[in-house]
Every structure is written in C-alpha cells, then in structure tokens.
C-alpha positions in Angstrom: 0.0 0.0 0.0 2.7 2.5 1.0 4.2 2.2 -2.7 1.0 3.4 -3.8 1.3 6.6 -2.4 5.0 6.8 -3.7 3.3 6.0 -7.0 0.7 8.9 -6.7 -1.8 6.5 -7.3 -3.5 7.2 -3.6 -3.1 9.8 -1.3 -3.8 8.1 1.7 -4.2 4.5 3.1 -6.1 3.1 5.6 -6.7 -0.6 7.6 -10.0 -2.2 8.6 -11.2 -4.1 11.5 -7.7 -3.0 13.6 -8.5 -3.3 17.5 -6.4 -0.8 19.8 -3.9 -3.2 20.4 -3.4 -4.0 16.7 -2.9 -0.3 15.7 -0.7 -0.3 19.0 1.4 -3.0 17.2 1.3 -1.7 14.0 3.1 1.6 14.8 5.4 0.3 16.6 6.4 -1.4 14.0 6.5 1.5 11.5 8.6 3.2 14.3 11.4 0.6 14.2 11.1 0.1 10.6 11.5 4.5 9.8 14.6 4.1 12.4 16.2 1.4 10.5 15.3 3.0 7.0 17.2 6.2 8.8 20.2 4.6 9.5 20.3 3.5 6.1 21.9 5.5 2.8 19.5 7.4 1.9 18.9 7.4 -2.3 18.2 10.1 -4.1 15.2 10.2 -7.0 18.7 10.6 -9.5 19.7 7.3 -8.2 16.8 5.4 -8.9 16.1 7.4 -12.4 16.7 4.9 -15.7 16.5 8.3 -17.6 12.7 7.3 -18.7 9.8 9.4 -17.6 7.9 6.9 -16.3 10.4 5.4 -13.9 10.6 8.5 -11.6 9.3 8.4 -8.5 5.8 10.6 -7.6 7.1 12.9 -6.0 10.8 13.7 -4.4 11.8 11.1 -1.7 12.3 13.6 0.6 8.7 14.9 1.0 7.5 10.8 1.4 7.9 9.2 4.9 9.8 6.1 5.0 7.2 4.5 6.1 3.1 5.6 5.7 1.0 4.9 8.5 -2.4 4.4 8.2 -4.8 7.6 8.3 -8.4 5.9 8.7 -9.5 2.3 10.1 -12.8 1.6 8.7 -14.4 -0.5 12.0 -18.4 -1.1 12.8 -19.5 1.5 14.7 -23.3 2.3 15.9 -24.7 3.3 19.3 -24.8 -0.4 20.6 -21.4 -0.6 19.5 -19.7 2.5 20.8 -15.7 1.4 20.9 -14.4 3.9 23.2 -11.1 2.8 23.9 -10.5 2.2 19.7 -11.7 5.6 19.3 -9.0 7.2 22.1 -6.5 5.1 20.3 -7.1 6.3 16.6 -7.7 10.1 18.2 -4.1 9.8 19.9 -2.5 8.0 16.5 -4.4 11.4 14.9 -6.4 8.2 13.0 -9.8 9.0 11.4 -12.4 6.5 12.6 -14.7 5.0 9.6 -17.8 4.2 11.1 -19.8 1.1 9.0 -23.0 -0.3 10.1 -24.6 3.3 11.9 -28.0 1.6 11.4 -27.7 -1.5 12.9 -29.9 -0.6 15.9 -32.8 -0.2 13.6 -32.4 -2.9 11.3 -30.2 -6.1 12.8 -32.7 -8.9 13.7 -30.9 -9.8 17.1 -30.3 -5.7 18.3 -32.9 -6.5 20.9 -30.9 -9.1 22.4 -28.1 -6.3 22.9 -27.2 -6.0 26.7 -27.6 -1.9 26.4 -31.4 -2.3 25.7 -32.4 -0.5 22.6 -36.0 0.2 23.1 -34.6 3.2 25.3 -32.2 4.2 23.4 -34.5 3.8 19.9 -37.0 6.1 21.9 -34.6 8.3 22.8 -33.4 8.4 19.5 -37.0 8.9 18.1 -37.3 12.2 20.8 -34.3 13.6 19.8 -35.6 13.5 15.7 -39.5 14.5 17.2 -37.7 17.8 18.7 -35.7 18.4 15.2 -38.2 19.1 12.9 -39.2 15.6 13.0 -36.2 13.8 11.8 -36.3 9.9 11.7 -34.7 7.6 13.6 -32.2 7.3 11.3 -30.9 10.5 10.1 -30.1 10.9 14.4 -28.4 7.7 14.3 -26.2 8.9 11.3 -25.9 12.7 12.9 -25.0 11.0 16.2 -21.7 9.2 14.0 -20.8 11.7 12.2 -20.8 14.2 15.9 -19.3 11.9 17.1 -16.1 12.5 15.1 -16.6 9.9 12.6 -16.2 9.5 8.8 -20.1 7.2 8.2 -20.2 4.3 5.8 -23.6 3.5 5.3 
C-alpha cells in the first residue's frame, strides 16, 4: 500500500477491522522500521532514475515518509457498538475513525438481544428527531456518528 502513495496513485491509506492493540502494534512497528530505513543511505530520485519518464518516483523522496501509516481504520460502529477505547487510540495515532454499520440498531434482527437495551435508546433516539423538525430515527443515528467524530459508511 505504502508504494501506492510513492506511486501517486492514492493519497492516503487506511486498515479495517484494527483493534487498539493492533494499531498499537502496528506503529510500533512502523517506528522501528523509519529508524532502521534512517540509519540506512539514503537514495536520491537521481539514483533510482533509468532516464525514462515513467520510472521517476511521484514525488521527491524527501517529502515521502519512509514508512506511511495508516490515516483511517474503517471498523463497525453504531450506538450499541460505541468502541471507546479504539476511538481514544485512533484520536491519539491522529487516526480517522470510519464508522460502518450506523444503522444497525434499527435494522439487525438480534439488536434487541443487545445488553444496552435499545427500546430506550431507539425512543430516545425517536425524541431527539420529534424535537428536530421531526427527523427519523435514522438520520439521528447517522448525525450521532458523524458528531461523534466519525467518517459514516452506510
């Protein structure tokens, strides 16, 4: 993936499903790996040019980080499925969050077998819409995602 964004075929890259301990891992790992890749000779885009076009990198070497850490793990997300700790351990890794599955409460057959009870919450839900214009249950579930400092996959 990182080569990808040497390429200039992506800006960004991301992971999916990464628990805190995972994305704990996983930049430690990058750590050790941008110290070894600095104690290495560093190449220059000269070096690695064949003298065609199409060979040179993206962009200069310098401006590209050894090594590209994620920017967004795309996880399931939804008010009976709040993550807390993941989301204090993307917010410190300055990780966006992408939040799949907001709806679940309303539409998974088992959500009432959920140990946070949803009938409260679903009414709760339903007020909060009732006292904005009369928004459904829904569109709060997907404002309550996106407030909540997420990117919403639907």
């Amino acid at each position: 993936m990182e080569q990808l964004v040497r390429d200039g075929l992506v800006r960004a890259i991301g992971v999916s499903n990464f628990r805190s301990r995972d994305l704990k891992a996983l930049h430690e790992s990058l750590a050790e790996e941008q110290q070894q890749q600095q104690q290495e000779p560093k190449e220059s885009a000269a070096d690695l040019s064949t003298g065609d076009a199409s060979c040179a990198p993206a962009a200069p070497l310098d401006r590209i980080p050894p090594c590209i850490p994620p920017c967004v793990n795309q996880v399931e997300r939804h008010l009976l499925l709040q993550q807390p700790n993941l989301m204090e351990t993307c917010k410190q890794m300055n990780m966006v969050v992408g939040a799949y599955s907001p709806l679940v409460p309303l539409t998974h057959p088992l959500a009432h077998t959920h140990p946070m009870h949803p009938a409260p919450v679903m009414a709760a839900a339903q007020a909060i819409g009732d006292a904005h214009g009369g928004k459904s249950t829904a569109a709060v579930l997907l404002a309550w995602s996106r407030q909540s400092g997420c990117v919403t996959v639907r």
